[in-house]
PDB file of N, CA, C and O in Angstrom:
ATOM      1  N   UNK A   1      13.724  41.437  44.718  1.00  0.00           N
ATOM      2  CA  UNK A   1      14.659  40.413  45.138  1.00  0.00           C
ATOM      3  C   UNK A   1      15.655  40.189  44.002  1.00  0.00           C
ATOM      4  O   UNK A   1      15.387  39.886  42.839  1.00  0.00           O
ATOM      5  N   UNK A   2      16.564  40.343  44.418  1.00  0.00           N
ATOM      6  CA  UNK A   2      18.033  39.976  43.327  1.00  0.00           C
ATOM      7  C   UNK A   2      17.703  38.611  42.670  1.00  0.00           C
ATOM      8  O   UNK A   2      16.991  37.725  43.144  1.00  0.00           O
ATOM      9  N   UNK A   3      18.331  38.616  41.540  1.00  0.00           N
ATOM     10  CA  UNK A   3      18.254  36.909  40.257  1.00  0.00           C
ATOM     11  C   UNK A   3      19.503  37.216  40.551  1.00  0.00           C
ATOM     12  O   UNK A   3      20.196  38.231  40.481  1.00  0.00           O
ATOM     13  N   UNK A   4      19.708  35.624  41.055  1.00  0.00           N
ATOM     14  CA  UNK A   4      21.263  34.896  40.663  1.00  0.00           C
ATOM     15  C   UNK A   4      21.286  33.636  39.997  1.00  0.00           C
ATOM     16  O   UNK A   4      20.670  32.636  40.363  1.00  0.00           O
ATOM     17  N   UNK A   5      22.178  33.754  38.796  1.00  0.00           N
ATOM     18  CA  UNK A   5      22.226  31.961  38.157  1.00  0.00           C
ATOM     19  C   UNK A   5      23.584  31.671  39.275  1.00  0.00           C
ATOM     20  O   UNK A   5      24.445  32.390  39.782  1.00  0.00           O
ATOM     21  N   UNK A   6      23.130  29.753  39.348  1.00  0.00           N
ATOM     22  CA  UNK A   6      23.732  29.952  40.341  1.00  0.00           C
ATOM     23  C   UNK A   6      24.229  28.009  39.281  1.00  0.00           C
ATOM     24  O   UNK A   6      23.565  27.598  38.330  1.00  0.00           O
ATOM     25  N   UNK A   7      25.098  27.489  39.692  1.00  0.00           N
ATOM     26  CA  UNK A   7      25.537  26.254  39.067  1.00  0.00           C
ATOM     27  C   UNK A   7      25.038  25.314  39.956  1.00  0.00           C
ATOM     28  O   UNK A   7      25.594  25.467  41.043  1.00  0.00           O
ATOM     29  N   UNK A   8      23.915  24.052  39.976  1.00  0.00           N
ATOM     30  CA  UNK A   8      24.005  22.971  40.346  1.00  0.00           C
ATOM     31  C   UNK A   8      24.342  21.552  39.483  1.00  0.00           C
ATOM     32  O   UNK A   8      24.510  21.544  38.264  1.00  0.00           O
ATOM     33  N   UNK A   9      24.416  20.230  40.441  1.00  0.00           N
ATOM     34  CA  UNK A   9      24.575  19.305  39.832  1.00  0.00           C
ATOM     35  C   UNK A   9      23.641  18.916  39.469  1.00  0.00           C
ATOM     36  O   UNK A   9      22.592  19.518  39.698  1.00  0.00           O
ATOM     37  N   UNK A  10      23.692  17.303  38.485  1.00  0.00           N
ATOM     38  CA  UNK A  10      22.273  16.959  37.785  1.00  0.00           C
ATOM     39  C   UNK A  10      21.686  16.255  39.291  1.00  0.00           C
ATOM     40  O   UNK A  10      20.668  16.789  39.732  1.00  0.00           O
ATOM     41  N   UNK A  11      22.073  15.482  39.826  1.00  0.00           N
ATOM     42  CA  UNK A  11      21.358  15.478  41.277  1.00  0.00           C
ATOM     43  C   UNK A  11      20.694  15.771  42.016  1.00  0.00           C
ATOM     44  O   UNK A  11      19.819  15.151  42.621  1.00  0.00           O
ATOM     45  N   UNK A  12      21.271  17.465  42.089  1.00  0.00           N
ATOM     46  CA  UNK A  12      20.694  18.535  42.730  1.00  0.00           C
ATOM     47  C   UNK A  12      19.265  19.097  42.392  1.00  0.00           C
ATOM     48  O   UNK A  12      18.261  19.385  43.043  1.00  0.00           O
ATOM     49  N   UNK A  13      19.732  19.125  40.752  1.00  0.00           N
ATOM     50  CA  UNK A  13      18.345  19.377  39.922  1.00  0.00           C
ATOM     51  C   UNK A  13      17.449  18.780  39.554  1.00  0.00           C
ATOM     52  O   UNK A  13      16.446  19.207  38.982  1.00  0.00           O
ATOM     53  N   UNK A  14      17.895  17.001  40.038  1.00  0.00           N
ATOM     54  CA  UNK A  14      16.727  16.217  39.762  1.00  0.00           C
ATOM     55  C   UNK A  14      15.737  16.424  41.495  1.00  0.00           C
ATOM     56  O   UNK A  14      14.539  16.230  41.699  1.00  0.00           O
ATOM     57  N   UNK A  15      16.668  16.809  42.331  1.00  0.00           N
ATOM     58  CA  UNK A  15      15.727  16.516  43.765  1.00  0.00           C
ATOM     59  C   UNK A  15      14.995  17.725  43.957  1.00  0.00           C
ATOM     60  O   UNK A  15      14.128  17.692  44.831  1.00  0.00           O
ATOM     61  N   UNK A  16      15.165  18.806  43.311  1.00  0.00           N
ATOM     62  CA  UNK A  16      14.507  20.293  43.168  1.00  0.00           C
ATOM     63  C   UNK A  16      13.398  19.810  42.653  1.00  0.00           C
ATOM     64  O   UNK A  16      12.343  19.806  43.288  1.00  0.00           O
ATOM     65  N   UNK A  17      13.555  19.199  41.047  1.00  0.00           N
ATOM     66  CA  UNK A  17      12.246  18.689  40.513  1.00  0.00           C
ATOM     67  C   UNK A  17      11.550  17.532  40.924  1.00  0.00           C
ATOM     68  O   UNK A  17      10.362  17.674  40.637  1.00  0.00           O
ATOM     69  N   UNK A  18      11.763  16.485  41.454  1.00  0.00           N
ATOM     70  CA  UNK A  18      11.229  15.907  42.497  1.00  0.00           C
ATOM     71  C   UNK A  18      10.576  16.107  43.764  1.00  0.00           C
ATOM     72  O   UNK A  18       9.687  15.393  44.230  1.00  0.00           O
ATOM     73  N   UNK A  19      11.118  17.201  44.321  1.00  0.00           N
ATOM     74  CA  UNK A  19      10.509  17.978  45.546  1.00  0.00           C
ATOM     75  C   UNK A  19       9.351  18.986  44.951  1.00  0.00           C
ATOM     76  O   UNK A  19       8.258  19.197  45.477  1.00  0.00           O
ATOM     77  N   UNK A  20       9.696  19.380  44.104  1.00  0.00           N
ATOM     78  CA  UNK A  20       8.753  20.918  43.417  1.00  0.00           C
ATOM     79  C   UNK A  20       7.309  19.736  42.669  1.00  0.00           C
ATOM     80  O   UNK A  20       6.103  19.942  42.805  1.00  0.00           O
ATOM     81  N   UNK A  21       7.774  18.891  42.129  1.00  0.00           N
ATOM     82  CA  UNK A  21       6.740  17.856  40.983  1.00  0.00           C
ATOM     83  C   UNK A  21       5.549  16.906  42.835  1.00  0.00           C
ATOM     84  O   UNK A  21       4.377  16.538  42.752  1.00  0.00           O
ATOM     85  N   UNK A  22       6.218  16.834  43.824  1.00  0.00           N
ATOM     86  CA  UNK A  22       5.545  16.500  44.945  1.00  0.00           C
ATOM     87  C   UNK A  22       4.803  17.356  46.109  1.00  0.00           C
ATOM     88  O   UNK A  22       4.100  17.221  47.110  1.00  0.00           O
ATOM     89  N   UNK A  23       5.415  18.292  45.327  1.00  0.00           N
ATOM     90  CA  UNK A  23       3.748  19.486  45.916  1.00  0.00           C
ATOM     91  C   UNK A  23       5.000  19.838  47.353  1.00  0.00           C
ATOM     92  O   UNK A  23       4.311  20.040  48.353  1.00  0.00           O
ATOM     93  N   UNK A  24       5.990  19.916  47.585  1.00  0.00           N
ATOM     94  CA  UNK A  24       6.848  20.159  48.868  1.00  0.00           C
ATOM     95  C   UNK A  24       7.071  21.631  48.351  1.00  0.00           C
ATOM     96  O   UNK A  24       6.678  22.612  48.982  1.00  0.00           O
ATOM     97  N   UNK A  25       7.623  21.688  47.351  1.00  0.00           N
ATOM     98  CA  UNK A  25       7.726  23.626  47.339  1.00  0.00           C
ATOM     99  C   UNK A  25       6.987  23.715  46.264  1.00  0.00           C
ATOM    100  O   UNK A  25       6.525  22.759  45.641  1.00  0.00           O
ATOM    101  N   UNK A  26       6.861  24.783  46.030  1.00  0.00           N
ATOM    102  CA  UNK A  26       6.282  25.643  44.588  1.00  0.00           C
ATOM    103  C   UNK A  26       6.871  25.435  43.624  1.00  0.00           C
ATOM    104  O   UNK A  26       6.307  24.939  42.648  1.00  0.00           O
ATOM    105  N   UNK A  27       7.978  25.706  43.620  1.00  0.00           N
ATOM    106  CA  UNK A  27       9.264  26.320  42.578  1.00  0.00           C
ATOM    107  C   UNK A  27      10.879  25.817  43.029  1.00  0.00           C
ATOM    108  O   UNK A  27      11.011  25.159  44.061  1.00  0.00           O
ATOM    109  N   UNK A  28      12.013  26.153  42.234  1.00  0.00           N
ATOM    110  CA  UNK A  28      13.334  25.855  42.644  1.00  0.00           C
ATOM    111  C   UNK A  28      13.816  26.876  43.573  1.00  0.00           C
ATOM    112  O   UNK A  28      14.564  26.689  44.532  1.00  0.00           O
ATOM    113  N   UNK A  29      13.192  28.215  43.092  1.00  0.00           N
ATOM    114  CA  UNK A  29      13.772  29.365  44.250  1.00  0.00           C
ATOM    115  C   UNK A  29      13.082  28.756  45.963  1.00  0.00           C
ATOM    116  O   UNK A  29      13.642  29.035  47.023  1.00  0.00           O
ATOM    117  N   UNK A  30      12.297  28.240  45.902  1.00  0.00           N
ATOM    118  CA  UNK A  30      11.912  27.943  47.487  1.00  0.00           C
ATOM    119  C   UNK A  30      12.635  26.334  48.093  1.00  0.00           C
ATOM    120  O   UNK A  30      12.649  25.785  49.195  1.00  0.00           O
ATOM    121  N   UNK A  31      12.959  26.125  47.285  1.00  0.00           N
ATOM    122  CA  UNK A  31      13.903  25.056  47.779  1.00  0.00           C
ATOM    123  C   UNK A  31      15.467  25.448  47.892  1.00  0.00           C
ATOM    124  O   UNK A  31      16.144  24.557  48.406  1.00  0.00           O
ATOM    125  N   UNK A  32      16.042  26.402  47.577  1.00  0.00           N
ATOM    126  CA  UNK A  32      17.278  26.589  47.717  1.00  0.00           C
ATOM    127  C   UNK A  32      17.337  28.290  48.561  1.00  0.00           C
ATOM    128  O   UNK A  32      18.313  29.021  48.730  1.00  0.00           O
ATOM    129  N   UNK A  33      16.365  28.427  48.829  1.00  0.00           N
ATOM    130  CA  UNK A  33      15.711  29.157  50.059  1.00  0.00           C
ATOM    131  C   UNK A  33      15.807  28.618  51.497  1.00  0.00           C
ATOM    132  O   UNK A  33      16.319  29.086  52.514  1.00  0.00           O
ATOM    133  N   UNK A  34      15.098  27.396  51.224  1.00  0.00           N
ATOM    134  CA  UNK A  34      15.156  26.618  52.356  1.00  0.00           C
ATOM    135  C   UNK A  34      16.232  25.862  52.544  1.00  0.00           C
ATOM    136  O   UNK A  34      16.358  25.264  53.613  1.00  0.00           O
ATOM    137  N   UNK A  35      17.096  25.768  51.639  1.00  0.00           N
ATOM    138  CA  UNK A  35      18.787  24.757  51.823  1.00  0.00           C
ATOM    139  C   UNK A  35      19.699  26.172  52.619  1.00  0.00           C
ATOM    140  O   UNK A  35      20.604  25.930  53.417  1.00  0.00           O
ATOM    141  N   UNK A  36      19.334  27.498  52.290  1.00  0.00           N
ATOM    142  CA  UNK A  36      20.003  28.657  52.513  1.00  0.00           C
ATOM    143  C   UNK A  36      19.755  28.459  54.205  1.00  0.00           C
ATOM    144  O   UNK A  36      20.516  28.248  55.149  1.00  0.00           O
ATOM    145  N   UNK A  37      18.134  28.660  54.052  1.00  0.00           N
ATOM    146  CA  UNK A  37      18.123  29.109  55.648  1.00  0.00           C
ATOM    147  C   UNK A  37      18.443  27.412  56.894  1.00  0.00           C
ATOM    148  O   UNK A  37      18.578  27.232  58.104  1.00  0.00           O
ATOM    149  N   UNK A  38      18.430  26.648  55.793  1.00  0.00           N
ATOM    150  CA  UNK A  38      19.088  25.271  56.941  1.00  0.00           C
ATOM    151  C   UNK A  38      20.670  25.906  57.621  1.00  0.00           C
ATOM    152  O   UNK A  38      21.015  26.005  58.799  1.00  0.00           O
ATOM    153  N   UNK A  39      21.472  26.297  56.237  1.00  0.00           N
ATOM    154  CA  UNK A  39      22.739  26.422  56.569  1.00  0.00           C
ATOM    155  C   UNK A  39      22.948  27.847  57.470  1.00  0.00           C
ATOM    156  O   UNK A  39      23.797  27.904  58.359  1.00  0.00           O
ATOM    157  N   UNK A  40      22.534  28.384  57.308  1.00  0.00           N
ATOM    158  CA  UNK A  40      22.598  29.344  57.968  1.00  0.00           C
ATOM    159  C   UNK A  40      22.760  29.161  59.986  1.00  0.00           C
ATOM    160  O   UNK A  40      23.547  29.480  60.876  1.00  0.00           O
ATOM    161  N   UNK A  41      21.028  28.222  59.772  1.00  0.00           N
ATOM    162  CA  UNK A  41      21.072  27.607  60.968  1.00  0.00           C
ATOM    163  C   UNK A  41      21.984  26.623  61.723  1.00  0.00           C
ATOM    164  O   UNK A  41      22.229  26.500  62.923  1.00  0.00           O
ATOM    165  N   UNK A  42      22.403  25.969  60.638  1.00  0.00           N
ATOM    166  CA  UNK A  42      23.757  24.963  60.675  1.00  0.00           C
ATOM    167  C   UNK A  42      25.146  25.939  61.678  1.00  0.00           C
ATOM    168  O   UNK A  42      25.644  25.664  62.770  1.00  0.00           O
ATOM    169  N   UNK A  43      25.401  27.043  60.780  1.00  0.00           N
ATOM    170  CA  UNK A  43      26.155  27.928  61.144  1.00  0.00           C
ATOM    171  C   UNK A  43      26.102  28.623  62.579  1.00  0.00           C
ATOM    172  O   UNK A  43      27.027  28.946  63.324  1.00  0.00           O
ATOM    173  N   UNK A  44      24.813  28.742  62.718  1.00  0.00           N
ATOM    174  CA  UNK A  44      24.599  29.670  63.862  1.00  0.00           C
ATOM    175  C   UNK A  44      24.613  28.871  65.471  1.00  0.00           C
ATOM    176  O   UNK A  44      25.024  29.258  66.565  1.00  0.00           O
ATOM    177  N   UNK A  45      23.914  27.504  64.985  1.00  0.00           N
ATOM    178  CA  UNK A  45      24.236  25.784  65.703  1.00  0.00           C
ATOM    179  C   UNK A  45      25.755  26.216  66.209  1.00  0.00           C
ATOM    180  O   UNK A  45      26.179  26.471  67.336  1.00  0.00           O
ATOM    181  N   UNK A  46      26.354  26.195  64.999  1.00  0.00           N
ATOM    182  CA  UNK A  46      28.013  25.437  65.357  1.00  0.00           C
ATOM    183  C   UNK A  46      28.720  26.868  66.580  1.00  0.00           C
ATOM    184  O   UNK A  46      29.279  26.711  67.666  1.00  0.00           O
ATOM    185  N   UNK A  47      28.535  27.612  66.157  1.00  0.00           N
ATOM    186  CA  UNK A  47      28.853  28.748  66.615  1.00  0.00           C
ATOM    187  C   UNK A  47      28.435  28.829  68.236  1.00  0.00           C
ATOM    188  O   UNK A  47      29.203  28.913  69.195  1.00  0.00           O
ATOM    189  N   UNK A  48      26.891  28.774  68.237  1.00  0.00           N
ATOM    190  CA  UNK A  48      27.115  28.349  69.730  1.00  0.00           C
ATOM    191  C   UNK A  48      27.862  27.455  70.339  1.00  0.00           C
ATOM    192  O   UNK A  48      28.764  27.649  71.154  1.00  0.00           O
ATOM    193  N   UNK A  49      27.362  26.243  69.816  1.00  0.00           N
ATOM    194  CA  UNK A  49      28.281  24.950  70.469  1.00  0.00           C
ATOM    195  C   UNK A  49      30.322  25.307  70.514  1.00  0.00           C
ATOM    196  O   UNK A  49      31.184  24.888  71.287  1.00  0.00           O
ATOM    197  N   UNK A  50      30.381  25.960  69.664  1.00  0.00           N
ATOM    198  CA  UNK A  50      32.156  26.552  69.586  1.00  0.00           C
ATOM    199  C   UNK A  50      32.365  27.724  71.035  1.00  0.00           C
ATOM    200  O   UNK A  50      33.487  27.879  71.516  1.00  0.00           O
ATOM    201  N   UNK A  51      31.156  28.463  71.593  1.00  0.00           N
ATOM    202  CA  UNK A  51      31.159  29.689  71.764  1.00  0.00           C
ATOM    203  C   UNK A  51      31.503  28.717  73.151  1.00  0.00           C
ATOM    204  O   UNK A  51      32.516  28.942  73.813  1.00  0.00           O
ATOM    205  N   UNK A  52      30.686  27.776  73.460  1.00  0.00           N
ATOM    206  CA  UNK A  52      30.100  26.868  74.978  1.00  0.00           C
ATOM    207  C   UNK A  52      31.411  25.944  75.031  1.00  0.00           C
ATOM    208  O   UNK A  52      31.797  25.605  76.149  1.00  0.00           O
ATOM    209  N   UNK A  53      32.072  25.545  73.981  1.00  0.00           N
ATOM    210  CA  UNK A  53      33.116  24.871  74.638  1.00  0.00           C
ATOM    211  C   UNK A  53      34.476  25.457  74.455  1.00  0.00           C
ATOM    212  O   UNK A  53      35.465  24.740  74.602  1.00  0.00           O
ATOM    213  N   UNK A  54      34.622  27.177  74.030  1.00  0.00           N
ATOM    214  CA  UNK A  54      35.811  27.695  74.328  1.00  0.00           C
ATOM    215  C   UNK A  54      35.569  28.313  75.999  1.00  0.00           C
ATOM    216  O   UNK A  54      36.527  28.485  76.754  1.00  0.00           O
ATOM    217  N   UNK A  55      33.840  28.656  76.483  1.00  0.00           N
ATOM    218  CA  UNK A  55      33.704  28.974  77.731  1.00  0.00           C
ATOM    219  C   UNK A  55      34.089  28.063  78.543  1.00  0.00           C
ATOM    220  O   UNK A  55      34.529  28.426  79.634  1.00  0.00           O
ATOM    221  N   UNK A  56      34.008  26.288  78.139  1.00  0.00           N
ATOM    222  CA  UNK A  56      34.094  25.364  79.291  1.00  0.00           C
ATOM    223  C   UNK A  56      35.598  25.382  79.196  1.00  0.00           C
ATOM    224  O   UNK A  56      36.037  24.928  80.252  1.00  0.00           O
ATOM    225  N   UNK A  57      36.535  25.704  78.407  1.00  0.00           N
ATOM    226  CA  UNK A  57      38.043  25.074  78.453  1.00  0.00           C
ATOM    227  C   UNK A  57      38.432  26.576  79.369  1.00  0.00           C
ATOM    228  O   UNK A  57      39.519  26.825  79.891  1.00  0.00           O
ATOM    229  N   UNK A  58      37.694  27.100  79.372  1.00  0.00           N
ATOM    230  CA  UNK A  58      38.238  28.889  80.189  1.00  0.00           C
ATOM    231  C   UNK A  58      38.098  28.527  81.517  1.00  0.00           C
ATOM    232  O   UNK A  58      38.940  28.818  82.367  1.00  0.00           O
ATOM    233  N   UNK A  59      36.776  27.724  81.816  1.00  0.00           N
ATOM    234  CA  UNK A  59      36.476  27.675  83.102  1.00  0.00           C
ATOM    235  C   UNK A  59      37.297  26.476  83.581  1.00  0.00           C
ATOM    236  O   UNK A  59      37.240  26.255  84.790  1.00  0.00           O
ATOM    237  N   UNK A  60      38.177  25.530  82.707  1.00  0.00           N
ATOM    238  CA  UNK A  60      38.488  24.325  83.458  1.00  0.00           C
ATOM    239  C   UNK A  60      40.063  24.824  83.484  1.00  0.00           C
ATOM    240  O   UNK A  60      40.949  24.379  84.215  1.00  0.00           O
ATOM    241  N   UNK A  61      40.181  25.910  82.452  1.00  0.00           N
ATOM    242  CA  UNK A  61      41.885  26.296  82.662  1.00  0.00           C
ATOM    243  C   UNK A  61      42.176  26.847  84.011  1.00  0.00           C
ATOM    244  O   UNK A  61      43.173  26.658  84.707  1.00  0.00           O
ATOM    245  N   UNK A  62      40.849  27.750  84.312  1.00  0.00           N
ATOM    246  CA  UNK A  62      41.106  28.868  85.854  1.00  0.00           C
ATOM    247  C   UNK A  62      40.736  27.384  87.158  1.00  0.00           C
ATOM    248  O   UNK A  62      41.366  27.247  88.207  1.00  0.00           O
ATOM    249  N   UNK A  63      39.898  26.709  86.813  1.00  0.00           N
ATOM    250  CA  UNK A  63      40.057  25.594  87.657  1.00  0.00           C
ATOM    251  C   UNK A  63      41.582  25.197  88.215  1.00  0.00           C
ATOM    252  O   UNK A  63      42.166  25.278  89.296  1.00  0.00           O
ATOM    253  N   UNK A  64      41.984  24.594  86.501  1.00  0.00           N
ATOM    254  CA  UNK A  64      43.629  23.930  86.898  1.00  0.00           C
ATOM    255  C   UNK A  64      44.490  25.117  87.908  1.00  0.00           C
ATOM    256  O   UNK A  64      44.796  25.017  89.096  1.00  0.00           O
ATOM    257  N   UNK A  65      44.653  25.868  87.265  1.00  0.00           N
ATOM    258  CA  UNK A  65      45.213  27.114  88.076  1.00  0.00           C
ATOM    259  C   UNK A  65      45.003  27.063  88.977  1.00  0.00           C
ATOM    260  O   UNK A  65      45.949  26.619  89.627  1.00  0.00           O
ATOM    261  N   UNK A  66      43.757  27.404  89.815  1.00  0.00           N
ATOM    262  CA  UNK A  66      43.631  27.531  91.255  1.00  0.00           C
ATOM    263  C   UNK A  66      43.680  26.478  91.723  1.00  0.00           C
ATOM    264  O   UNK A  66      43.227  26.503  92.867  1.00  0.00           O
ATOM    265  N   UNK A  67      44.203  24.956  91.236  1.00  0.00           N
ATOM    266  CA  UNK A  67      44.384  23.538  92.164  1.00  0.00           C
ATOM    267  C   UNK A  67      42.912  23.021  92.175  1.00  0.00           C
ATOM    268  O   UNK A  67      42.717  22.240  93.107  1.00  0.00           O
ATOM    269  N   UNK A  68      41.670  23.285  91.273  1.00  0.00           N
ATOM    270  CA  UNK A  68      40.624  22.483  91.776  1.00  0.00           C
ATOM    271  C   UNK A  68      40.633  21.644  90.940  1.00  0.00           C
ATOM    272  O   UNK A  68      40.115  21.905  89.854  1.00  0.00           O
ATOM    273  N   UNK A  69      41.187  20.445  91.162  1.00  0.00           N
ATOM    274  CA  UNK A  69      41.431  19.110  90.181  1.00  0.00           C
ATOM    275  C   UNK A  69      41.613  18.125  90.849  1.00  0.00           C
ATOM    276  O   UNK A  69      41.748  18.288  92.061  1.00  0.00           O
ATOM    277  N   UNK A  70      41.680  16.738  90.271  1.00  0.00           N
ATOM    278  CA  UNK A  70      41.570  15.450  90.820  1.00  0.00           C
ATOM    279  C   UNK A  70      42.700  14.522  90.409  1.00  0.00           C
ATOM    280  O   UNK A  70      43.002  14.556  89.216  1.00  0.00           O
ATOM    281  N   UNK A  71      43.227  13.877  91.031  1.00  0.00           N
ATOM    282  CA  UNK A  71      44.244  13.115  90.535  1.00  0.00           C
ATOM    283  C   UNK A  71      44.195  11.566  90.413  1.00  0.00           C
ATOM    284  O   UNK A  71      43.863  10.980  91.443  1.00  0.00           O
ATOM    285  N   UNK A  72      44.516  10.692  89.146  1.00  0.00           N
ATOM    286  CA  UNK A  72      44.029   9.671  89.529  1.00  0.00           C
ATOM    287  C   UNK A  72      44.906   8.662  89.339  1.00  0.00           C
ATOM    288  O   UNK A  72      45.354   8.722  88.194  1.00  0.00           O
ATOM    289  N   UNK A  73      45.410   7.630  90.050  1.00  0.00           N
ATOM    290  CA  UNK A  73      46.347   6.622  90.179  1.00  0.00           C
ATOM    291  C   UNK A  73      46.631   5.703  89.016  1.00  0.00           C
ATOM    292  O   UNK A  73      47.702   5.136  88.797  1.00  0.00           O
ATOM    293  N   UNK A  74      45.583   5.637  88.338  1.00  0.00           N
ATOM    294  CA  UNK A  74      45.053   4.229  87.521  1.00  0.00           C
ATOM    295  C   UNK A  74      44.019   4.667  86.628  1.00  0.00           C
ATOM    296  O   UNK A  74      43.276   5.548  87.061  1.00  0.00           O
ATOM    297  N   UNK A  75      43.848   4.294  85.634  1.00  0.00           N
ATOM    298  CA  UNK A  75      42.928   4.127  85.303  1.00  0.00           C
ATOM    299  C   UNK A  75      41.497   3.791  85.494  1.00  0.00           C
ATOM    300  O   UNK A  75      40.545   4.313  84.913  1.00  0.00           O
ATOM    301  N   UNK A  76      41.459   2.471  86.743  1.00  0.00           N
ATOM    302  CA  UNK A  76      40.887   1.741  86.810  1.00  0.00           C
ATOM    303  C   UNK A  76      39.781   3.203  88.238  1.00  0.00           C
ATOM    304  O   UNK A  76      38.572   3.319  88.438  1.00  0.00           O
ATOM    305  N   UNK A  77      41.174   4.092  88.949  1.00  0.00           N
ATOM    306  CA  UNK A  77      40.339   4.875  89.829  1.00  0.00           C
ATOM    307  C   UNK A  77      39.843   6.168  88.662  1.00  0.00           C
ATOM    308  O   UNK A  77      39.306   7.201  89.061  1.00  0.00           O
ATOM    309  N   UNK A  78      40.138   5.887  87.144  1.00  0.00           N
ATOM    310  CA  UNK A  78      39.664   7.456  87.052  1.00  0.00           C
ATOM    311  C   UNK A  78      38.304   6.783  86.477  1.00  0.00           C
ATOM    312  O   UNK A  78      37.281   7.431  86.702  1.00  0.00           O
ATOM    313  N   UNK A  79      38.105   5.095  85.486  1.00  0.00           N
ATOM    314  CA  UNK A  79      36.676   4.831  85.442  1.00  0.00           C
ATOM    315  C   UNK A  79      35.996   4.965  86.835  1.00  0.00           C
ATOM    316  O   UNK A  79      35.269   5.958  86.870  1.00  0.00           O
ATOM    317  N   UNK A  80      36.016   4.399  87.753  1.00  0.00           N
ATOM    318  CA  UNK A  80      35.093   4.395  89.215  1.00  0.00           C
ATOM    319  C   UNK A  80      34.693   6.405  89.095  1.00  0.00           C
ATOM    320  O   UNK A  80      33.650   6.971  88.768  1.00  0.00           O
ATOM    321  N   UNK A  81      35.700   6.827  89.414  1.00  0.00           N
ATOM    322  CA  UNK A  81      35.291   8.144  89.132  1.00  0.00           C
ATOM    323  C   UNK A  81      34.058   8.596  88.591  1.00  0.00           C
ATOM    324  O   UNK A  81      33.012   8.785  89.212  1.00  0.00           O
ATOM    325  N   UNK A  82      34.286   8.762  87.311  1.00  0.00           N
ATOM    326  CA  UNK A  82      33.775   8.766  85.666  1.00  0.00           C
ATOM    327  C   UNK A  82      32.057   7.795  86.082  1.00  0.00           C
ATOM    328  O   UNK A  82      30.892   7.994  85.740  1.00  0.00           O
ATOM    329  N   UNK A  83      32.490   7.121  86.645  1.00  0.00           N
ATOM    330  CA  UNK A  83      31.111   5.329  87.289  1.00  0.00           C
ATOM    331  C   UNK A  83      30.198   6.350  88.443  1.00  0.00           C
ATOM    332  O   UNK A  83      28.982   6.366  88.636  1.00  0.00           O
ATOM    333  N   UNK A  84      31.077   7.007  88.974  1.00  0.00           N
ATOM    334  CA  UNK A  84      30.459   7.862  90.617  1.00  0.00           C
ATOM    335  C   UNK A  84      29.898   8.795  89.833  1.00  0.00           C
ATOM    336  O   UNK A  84      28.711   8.498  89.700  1.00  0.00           O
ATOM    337  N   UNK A  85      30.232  10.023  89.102  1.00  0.00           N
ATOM    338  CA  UNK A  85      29.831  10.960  88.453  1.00  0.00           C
ATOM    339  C   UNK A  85      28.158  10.329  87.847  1.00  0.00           C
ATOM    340  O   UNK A  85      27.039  10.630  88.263  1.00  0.00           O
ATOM    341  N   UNK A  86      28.553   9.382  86.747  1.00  0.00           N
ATOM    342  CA  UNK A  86      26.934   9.016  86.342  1.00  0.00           C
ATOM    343  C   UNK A  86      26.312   8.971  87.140  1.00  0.00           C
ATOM    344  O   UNK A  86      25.222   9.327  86.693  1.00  0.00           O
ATOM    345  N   UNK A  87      26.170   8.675  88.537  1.00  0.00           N
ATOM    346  CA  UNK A  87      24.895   7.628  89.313  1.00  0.00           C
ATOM    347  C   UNK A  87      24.429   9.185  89.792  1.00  0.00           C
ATOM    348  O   UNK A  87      23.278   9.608  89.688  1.00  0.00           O
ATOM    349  N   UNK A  88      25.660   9.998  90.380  1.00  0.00           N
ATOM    350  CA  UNK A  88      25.331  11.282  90.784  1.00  0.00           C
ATOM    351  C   UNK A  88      24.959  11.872  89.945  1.00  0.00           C
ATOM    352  O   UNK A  88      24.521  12.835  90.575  1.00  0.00           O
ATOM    353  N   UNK A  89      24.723  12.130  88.727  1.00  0.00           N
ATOM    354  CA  UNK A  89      24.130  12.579  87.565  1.00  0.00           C
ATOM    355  C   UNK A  89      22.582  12.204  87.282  1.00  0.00           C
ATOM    356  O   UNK A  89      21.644  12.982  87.453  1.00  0.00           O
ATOM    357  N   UNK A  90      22.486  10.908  86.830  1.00  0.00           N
ATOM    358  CA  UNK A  90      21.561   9.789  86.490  1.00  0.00           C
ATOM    359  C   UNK A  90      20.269   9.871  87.763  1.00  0.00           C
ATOM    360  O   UNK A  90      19.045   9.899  87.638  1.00  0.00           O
ATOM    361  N   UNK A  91      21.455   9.900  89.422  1.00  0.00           N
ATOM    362  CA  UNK A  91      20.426   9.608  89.838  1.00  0.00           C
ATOM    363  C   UNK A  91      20.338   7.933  90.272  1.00  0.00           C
ATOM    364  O   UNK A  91      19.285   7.651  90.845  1.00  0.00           O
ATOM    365  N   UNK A  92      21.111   7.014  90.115  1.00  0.00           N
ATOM    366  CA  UNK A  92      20.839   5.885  89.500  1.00  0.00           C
ATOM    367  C   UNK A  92      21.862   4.571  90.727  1.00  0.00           C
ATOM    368  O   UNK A  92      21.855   3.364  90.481  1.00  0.00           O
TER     369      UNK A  92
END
């Protein structure tokens, strides 16, 4: 496995030794192991959620296009709307 010095803050290095001195990791390499593979997951999170709402703006653009949309007078008819949707959702 590759050695990298790598720069943290005194912060950083007090919660390494705080975490490592409480029996949570072994060592500093398994704590910035585990900050690695959070972000990673962080990354891979966002990426879906980016992937799911460039699919929903695709599917609501070909919507607009073909006229399947709603029009609403007021405000007051697009909450009732928005009010109808929950219960039909909810159930409720």
């Amino acid at each position: 496995m590759p050695t990298r010095n790598v720069v943290i803050t005194a912060h950083q290095s007090e919660l390494i030794d705080q975490w490592v001195a409480a029996g949570d990791y072994q060592n500093a390499s398994e704590v910035l192991r585990e900050g690695l593979r959070l972000v990673e997951q962080n990354k891979i999170e966002f990426e879906a959620r980016l992937q799911a709402l460039r699919q929903a703006t695709h599917v609501g653009l070909v919507d607009m296009e073909a006229g399947r949309f709603d029009s609403f007078d007021s405000p007051q008819a697009l909450r009732a709307h928005f009010a109808a949707m929950g219960t039909e959702v909810l159930g409720t």
